[in-house]
N, C-alpha and C positions, 0 to 999 in steps of 0.2 A: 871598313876602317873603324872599328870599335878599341880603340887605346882609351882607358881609365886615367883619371888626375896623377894615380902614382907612377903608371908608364910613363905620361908624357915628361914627366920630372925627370926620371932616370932615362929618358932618349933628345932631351934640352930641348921641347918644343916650344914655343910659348901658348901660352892658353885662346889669343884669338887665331891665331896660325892655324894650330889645329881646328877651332870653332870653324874657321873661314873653308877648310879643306872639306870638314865633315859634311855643312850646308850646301855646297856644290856638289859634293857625289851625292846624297839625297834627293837632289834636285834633277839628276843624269844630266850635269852640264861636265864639258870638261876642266882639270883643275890644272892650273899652273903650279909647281912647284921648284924650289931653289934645287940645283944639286946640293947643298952642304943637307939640307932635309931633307929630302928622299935620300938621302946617304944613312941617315941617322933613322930611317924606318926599315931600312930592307936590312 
């Protein structure tokens, strides 16, 4: 999951949402996510 500051702009993430998603897959824990955002990354 390597999305840069100007993707996350243009796909309406916020910037700890993504920080919080990235550190858990890093980590190999599983990640909770909203449907409205995993809608706005697939």
């Amino acid at each position: 999951m390597s999305i840069g500051p100007e993707k996350r702009k243009e796909l309406k993430i916020n910037k700890s949402t993504l920080w919080y998603e990235q550190k858990k897959i890093k980590e190999g824990k599983t990640i909770k996510m909203y449907n409205k955002t995993r809608g706005r990354i697939e």
